[in-house]
C-alpha positions in Angstrom: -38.1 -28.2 9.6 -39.1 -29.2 13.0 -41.5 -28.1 15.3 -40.1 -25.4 18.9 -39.2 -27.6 21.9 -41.2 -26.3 24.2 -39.5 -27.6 27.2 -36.8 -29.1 28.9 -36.2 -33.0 29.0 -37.8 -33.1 32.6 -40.4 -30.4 31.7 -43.8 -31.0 30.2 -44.8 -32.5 27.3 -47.3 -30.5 24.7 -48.8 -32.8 23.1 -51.7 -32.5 20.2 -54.7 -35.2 20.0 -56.9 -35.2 16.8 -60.0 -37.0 17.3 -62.9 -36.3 15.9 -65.3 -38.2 18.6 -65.4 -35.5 21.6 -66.7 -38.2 24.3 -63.5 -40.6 23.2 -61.3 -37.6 22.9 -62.4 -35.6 26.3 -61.6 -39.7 27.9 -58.4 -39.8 26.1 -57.7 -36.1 27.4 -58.2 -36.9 31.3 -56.5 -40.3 31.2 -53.4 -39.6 29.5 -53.1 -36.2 32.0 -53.8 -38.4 34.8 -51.2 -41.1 33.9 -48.1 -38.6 33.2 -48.3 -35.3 35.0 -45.6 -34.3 32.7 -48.3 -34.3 29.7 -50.5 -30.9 28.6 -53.0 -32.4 26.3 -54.6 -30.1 23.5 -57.0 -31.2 20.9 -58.4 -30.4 17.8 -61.3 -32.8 15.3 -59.8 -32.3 12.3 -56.4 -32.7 10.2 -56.7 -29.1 9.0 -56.4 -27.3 12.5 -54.0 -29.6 13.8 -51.8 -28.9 11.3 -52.3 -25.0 12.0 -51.7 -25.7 15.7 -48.5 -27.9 14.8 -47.5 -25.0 12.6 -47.9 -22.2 15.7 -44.9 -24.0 16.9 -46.4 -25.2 20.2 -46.6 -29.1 20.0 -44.0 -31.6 20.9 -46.1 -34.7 19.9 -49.2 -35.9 17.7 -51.8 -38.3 18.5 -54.2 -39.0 15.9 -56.8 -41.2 15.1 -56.9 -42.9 11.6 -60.6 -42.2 10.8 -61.1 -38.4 10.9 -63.0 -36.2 8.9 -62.0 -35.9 5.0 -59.0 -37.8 5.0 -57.4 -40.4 7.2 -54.3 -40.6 9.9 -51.9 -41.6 7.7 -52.5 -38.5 5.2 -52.6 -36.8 8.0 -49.1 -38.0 8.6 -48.0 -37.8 5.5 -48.8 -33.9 5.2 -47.2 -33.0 8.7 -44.1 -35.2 8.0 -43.7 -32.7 4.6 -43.1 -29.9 7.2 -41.6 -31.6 10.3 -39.8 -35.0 9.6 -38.6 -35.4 12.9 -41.5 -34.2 15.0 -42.9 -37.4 17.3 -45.9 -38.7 15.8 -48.3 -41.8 17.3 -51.2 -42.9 15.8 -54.0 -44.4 18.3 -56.7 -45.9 15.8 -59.4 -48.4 16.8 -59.5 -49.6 12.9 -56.4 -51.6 12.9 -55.0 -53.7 9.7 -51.7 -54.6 8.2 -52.4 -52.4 5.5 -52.7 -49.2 7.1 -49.5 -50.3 10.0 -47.3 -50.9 6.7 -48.7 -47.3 5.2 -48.2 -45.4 8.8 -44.0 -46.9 9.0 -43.6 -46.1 5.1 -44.8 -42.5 5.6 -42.8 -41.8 9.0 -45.0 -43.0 11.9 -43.3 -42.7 15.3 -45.0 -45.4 16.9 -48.4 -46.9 16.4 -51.2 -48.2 19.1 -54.4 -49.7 18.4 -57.1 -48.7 21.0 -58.3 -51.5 23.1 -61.0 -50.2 25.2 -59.0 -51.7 28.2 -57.9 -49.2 31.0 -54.4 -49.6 30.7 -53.9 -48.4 27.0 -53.8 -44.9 28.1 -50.8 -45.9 30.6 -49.0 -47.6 27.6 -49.9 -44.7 25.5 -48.2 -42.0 28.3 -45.3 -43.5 28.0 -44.7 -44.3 24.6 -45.6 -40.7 24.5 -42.9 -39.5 27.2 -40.1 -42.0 25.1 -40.9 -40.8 22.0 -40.7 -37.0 22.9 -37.7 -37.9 25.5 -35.5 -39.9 22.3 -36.4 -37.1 20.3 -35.1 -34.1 22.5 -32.0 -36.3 23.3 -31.3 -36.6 19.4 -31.9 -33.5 19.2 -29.8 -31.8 21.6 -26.8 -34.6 20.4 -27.5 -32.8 16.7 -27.0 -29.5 18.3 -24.0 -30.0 20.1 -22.8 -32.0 16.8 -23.7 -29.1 15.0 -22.4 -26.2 17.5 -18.8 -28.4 17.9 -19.1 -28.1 13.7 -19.5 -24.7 13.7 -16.5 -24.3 15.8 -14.1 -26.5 14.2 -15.2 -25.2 11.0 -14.6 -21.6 12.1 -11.3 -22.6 14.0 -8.3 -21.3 11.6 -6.8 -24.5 11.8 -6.9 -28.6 12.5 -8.3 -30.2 15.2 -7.1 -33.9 15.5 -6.4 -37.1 17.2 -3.1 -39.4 16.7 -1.2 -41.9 17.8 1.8 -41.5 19.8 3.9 -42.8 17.4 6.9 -42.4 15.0 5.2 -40.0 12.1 1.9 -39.9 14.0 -0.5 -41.3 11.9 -4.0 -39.6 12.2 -6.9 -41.1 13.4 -9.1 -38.3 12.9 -8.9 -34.7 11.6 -11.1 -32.0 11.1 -10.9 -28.6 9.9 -8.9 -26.5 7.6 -6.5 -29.1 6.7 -6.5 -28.9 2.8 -5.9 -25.3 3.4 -3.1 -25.3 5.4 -1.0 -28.2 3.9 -2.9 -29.1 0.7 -4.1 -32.4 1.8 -7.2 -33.3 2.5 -8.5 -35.0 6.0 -9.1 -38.0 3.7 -5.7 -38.5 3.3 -4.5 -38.0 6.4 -6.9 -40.1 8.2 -6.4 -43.3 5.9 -2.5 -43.3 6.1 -2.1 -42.1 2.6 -0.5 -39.2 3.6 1.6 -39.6 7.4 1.7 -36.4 9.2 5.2 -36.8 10.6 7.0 -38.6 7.9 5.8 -36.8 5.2 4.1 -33.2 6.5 6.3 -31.7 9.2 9.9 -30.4 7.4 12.8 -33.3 7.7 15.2 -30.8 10.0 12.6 -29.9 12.6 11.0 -33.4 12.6 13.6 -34.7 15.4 13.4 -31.8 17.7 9.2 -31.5 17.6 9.6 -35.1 18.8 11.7 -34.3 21.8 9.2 -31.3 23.0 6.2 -33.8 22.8 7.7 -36.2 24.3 9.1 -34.6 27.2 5.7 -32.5 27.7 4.3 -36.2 27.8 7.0 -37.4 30.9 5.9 -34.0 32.7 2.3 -34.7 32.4 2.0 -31.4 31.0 0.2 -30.3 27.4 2.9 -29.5 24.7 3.5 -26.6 22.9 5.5 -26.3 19.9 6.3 -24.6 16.4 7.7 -26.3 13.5 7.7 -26.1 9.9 5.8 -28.1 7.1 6.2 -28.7 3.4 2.6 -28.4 1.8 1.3 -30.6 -1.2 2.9 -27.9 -3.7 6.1 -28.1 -1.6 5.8 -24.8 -0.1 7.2 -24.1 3.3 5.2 -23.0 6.0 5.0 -22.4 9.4 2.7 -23.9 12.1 1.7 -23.7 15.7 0.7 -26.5 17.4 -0.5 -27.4 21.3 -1.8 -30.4 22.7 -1.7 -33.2 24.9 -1.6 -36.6 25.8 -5.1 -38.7 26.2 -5.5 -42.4 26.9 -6.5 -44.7 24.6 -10.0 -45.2 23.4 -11.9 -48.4 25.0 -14.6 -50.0 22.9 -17.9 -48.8 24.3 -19.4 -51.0 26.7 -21.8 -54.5 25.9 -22.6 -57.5 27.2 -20.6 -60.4 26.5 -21.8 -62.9 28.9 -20.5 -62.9 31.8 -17.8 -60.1 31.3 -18.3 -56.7 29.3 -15.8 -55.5 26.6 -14.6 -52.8 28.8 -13.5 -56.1 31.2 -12.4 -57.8 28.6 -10.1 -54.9 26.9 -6.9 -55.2 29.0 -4.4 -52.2 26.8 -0.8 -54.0 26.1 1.9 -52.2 27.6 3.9 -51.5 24.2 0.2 -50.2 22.9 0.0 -46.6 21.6 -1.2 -43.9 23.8 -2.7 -41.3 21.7 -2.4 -37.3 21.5 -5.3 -34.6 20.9 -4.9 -31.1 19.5 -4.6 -28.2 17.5 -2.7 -26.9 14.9 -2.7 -23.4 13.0 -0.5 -21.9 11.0 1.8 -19.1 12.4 3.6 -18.0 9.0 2.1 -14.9 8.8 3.3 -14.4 12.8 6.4 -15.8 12.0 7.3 -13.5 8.8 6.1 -10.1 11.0 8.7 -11.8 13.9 11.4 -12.0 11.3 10.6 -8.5 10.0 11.0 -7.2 13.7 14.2 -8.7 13.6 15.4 -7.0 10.4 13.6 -4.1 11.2 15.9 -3.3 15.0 19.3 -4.9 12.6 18.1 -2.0 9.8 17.4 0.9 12.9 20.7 0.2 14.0 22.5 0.3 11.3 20.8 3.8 10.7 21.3 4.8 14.2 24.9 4.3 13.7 25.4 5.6 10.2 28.2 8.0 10.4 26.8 10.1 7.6 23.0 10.6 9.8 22.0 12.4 12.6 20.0 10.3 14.5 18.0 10.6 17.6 15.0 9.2 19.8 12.7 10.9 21.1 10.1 10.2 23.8 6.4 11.1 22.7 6.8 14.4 24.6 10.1 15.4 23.2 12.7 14.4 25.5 15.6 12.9 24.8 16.2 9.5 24.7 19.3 8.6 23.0 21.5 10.1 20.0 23.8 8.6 18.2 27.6 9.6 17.8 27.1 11.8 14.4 25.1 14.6 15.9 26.9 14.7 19.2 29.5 15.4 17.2 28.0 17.9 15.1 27.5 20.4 18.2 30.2 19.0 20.0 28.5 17.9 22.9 28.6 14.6 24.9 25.8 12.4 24.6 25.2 13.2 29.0 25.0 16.7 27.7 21.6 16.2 25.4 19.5 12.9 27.0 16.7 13.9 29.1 16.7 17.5 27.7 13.8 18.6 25.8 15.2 18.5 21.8 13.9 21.4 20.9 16.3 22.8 23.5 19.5 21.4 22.6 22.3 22.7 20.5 21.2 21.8 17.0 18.5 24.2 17.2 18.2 27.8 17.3 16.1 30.0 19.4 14.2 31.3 16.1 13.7 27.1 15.1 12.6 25.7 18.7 8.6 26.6 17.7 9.0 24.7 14.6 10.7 21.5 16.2 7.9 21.7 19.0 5.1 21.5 16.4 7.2 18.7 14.7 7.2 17.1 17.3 3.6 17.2 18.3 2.8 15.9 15.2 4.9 12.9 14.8 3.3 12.2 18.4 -0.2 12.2 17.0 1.2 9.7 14.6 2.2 11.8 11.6 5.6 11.6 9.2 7.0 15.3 9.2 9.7 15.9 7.0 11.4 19.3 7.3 14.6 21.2 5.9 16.3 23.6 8.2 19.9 24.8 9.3 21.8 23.8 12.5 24.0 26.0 13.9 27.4 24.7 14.7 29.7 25.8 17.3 32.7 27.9 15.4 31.7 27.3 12.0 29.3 28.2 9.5 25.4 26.3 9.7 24.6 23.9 7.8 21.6 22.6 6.0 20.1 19.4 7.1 16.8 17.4 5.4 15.7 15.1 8.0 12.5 13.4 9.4 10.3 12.7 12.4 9.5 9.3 12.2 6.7 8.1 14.6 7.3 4.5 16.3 3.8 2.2 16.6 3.4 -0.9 18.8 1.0 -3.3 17.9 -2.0 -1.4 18.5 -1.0 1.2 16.3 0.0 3.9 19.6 2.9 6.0 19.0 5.4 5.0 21.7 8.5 7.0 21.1 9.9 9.2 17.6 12.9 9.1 15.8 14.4 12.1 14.4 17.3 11.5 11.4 18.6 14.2 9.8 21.4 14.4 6.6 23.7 17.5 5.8 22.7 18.5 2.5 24.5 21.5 2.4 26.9 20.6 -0.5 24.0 19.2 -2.4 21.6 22.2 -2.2 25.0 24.6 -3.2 25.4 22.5 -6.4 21.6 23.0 -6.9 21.6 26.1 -6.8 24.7 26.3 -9.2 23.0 23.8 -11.7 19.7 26.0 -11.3 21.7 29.2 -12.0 23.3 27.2 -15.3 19.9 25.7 -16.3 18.7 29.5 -16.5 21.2 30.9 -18.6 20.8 27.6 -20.8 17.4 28.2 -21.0 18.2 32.4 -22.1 20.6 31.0 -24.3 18.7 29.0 -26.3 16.1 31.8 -26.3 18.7 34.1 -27.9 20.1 31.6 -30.2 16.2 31.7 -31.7 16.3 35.1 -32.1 20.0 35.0 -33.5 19.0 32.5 -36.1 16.1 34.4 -37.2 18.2 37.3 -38.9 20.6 35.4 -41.2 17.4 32.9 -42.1 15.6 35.8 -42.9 18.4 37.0 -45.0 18.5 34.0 -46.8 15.1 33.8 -47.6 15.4 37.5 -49.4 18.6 36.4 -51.3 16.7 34.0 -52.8 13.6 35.4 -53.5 15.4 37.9 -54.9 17.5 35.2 -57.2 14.2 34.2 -58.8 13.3 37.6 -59.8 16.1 38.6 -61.3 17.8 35.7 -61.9 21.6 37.6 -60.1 24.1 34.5 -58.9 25.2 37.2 -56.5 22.4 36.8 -54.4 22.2 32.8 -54.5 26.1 33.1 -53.7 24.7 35.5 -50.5 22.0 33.2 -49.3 24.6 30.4 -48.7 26.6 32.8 -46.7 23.6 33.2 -44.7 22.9 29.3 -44.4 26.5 29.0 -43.1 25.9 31.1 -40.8 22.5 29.8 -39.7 24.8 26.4 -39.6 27.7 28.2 -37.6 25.1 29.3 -34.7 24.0 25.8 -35.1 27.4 24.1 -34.5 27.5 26.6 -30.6 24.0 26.1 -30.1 25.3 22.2 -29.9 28.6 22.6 -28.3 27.3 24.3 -25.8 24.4 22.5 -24.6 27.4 20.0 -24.7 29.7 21.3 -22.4 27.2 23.7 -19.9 29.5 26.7 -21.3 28.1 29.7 -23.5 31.8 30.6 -23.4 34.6 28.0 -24.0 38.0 28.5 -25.1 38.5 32.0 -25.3 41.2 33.3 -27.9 42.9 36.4 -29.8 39.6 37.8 -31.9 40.6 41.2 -34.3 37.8 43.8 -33.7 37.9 45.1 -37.2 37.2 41.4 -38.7 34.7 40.2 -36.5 32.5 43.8 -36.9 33.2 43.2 -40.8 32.0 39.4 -40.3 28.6 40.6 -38.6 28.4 43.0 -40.8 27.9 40.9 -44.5 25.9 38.4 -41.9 23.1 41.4 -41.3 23.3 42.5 -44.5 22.3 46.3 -43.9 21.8 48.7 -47.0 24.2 50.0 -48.7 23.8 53.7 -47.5 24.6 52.2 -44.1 28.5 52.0 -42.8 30.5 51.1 -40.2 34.3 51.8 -39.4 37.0 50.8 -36.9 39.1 54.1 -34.8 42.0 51.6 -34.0 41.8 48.2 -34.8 43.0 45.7 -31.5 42.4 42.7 -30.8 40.6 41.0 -27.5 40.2 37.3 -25.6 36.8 36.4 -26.8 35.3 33.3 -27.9 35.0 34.0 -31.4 31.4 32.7 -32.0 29.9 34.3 -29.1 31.3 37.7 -29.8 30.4 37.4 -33.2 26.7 37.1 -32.2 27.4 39.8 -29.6 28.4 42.3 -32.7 25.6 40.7 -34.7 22.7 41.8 -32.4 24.2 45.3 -31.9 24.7 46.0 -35.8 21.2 44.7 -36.0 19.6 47.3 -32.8 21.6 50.1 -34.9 19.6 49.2 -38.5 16.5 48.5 -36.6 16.9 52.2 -34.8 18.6 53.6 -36.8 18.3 55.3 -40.7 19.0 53.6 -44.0 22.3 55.6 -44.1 22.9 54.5 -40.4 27.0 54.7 -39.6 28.4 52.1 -36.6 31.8 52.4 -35.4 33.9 50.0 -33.2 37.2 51.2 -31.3 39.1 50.1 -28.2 39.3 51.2 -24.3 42.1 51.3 -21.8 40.5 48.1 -20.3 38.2 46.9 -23.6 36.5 48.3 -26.3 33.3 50.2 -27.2 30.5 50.2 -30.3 28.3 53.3 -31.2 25.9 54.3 -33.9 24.8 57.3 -34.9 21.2 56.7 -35.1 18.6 58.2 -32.6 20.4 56.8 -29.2 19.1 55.0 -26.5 16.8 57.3 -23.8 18.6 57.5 -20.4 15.3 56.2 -18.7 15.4 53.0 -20.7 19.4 52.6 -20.4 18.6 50.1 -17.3 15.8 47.9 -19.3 17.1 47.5 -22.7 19.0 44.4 -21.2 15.6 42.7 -20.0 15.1 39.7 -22.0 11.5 40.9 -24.3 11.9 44.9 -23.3 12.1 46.7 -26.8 11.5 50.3 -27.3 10.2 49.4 -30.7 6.4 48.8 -29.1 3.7 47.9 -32.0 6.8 47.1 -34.3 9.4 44.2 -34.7 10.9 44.2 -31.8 11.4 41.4 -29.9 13.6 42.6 -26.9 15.8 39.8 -27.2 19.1 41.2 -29.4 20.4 43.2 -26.2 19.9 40.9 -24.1 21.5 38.4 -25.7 24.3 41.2 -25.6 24.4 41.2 -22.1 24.3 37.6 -21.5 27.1 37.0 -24.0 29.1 40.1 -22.3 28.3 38.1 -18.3 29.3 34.9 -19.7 32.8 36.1 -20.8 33.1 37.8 -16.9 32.8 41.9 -18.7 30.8 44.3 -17.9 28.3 46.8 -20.0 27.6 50.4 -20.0 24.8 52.4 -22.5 25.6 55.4 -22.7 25.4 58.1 -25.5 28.0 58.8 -28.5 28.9 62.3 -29.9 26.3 62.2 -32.3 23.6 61.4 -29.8 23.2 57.8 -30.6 23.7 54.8 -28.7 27.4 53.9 -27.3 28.1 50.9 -25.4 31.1 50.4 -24.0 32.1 47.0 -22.7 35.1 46.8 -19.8 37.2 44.2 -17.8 38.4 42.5 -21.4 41.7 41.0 -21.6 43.0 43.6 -24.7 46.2 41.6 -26.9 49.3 43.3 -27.2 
């Protein structure tokens, strides 16, 4: 801690005198004012309030006697120099010894005069005053400047240094961030151990960083130059230097006699001229230069990707260039579109141009807008495109220009569509294949419930009939989650055995019947139109009696199946396909048999009608079926 400067070098002096005699200390006062008018003399009796007043901040230089009240100069010294080390401190004592001299150096004195009652002390005491207070502002403005060019180099990202001109410029100083930038210290540098060109700067750019130095040298002209350097861990980095050429350092200047060094130091002509500078490393710089680079190689290759539309755009929507690609798409020239507002060109309709104005106003105020839309083209059908509006930045982050790219994806969102239609009646299909299991599992379960009670083969010999089944439904459910197709390989199926087949699978009472009018036989798949007569044998038992009758018989173009149980409303004849519409509300139903039917019937490319049979039940009669002869 150190006490304000007050003043400039060539201002006044403030200066504190502790003296505890007011005649001697009002004399000292007016003689050491009248010697120097550079001096502003303050005083104060005791060590306790000149400490106070040092303290304020005020004082440049202390003057004490060594007898004051309660404790003595030196300890008076001793105290201020725990505070302020470096603050100017004389002491002016009429009791004068070796002791307390040695006492008043050990503790930190600045100077020490013992009064002599003769006139001219107070002139000897001015200007050891003025010398101590002028040495002490001069070191301290050298620690400043030290400190502020510290500061700086510390704070520079990089190395300040000074070198040789010579093959693998050794160092003889550096300062900075060396150690980060290369992984050496300063140290090492600076003593040889490590040798900045040999060993530092890459072995293919060593040569040519030579060349640019040397030639900025012959011009008289600082240098400027980027290079590469292998780091301590033998990383590659880049770095940015720029200096210049100085001349050598002569010894400072003392007297030898006659002559002074600087006389007698006469530089050799093959002596090393030396180089100052700075170096920072430009990696960063150089990696964002490269990915410029890849960045224009990567637009053009988009720009001239035969399978894009691509086009720049000025910030306010005109045209700037397109490439080849969408001229072609509208059959236009490229002369035809640049400088035309886009939203006015042939790729857009009148109905789109809004749209493509907002777009645009968007990617201006620095937004990515991706949009799907069609473009019309000239004699053909439109097509869909997915494209973008890209904004461009430069540096600053300001959106300079746009680019707008743009893909047909009108093949792609057809096969979406056609997967999306598949992945629906997947989905239905697997819905009715858990409604289909559910009859023979249930019928299982009764066979053999109804084998432990009484014990009848018959039944056990029933149930596995059911578990076949349950494992036939399983082997399509596979297959055709396999192949995409509820219907695949379509061949001759007899009417009369598949209704019989469906029939022992529901297991209906034995009141309950069913008969053919003319057995024929169709192009079905044989599973899926077994499950087709399955569900409708099991709407009939579920509608219909104990004693209900089916019937099955054929068409001109297909065939038909009716019941004789309580038919089928004409209101509801357009719902009962709905997947989860039953009329059986509060019951079993689970609206899923018929519309399992209808899916079944769609899948094989037929079409179903409900209408009503002779007895008033339900008749549906299924068309457009390939009939054998």
């Amino acid at each position: 801690m150190i006490a304000q400067d007050t003043t400039d070098m060539d201002g006044s002096i403030r200066v504190l005198y502790v003296e505890d005699e007011s005649g001697f200390s009002d004399l000292t006062v007016a003689s050491l004012e009248r010697e120097s008018s550079r001096l502003d003399v303050v005083t104060e009796s005791t060590a306790t309030d000149g400490l106070r007043r040092i303290r304020n901040g005020d004082v440049d230089c202390v003057v004490a006697d060594h007898e004051l009240p309660e404790t003595s100069g030196v300890e008076f010294l001793e105290e201020v120099r725990e505070s302020f080390p470096e603050l100017p401190f004389i002491l002016f004592t009429g009791t004068g010894s070796e002791t307390v001299a040695s006492r008043a150096v050990s503790a930190g004195v600045t100077d020490y005069l013992q009064k002599s009652g003769e006139i001219d002390q107070y002139a000897i005491l001015a200007r050891r005053i003025e010398n101590a207070v002028d040495r002490f502002r001069t070191q301290r403005a050298a620690a400043r400047r030290k400190r502020r060019l510290e500061t700086l180099v510390n704070n520079l990202p990089g190395i300040v240094y000074r070198c040789r001109n010579a093959p693998g410029w050794p160092m003889e100083h550096v300062d900075g961030e060396c150690e980060r930038l290369v992984g050496y210290t300063c140290e090492e540098l600076e003593s040889g151990a490590v040798v900045w060109g040999e060993e530092v700067i890459h072995p293919d750019d060593r040569e040519r960083t030579w060349s640019v130095v040397q030639e900025a040298i012959e011009r008289d002209e600082p240098f400027e130059c980027t290079y590469r350097v292998v780091t301590d861990d033998d990383e590659v980095r880049w770095m940015w230097e720029r200096g210049r050429f100085v001349e050598s350092a002569v010894p400072e200047t003392a007297e030898t006699g006659t002559e002074t060094a600087a006389e007698a130091h006469e530089p050799e002509d093959d002596e090393p001229e030396a180089l100052e500078g700075f170096i920072t490393d430009v990696t960063e710089s150089k990696e964002r230069e490269r990915e410029l680079r890849r960045s224009q190689r990567r637009f053009k290759a988009i720009f001239d990707d035969p399978n894009l539309l691509v086009g720049l755009l000025d910030t306010g929507g005109t045209v700037q260039e397109v490439n080849r690609t969408a001229a072609e798409y509208v059959n236009v020239g490229r002369e035809a579109v640049v400088d035309e507002p886009f939203a006015e060109t042939p790729w857009w309709s009148e109905d789109h141009r809004s749209d493509v104005e907002r777009w645009i106003e968007r990617a201006a105020s620095g937004d990515y807008v991706e949009y799907e839309t069609t473009h019309p083209v000239p004699g053909g059908d439109s097509i869909v495109v997915q494209g973008f509006f890209r904004p461009v930045t430069d540096d600053e982050g300001t959106v300079t220009s746009i680019v707008v790219s743009a893909r047909d994806v009108t093949e792609r969102r057809r096969r979406e569509r056609e997967l999306e239609q598949q992945r629906q009646h997947l989905d239905e299909f697997a819905s009715f294949i858990s409604h289909d299991l559910q009859s023979p599992i249930s019928a299982a379960r009764g066979r053999l419930e109804l084998a432990l009670e009484t014990g009848e083969t018959e039944q056990i010999e029933k149930a596995i009939d059911a578990v076949e089944r349950i494992d036939d439904l399983r082997t399509d459910l596979v297959g055709t989650l396999r192949s995409g197709e509820i219907v695949t390989d379509p061949t001759a199926v007899d009417l009369e055995n598949a209704l019989e087949d469906a029939w022992t699978a529901i297991g209906p009472t034995a009141e309950a019947s069913f008969a053919v009018a003319d057995p024929t036989a169709i192009e079905a798949d044989p599973e899926a139109f077994q499950r087709l007569l399955e569900n409708l044998v099991r709407n009939s038992i579920e509608h219909g009696d104990d004693d209900v009758d089916v019937r099955i018989g054929s068409l001109d173009d297909g065939f038909y199946y009716e019941d004789d149980g309580p038919g089928i409303d004409a209101e509801h004849r357009d719902q009962v396909f709905v997947p989860g519409y039953s009329t059986k509300r509060g019951e079993d139903g689970t609206g899923m048999g018929l519309a399992s039917v209808k899916q079944t019937v769609l899948a094989h490319g037929w079409e179903i009608e409900v209408t009503a049979s002779e007895s008033g039940g339900a008749r549906f009669e299924i068309r457009t079926v390939a009939i054998e002869e």
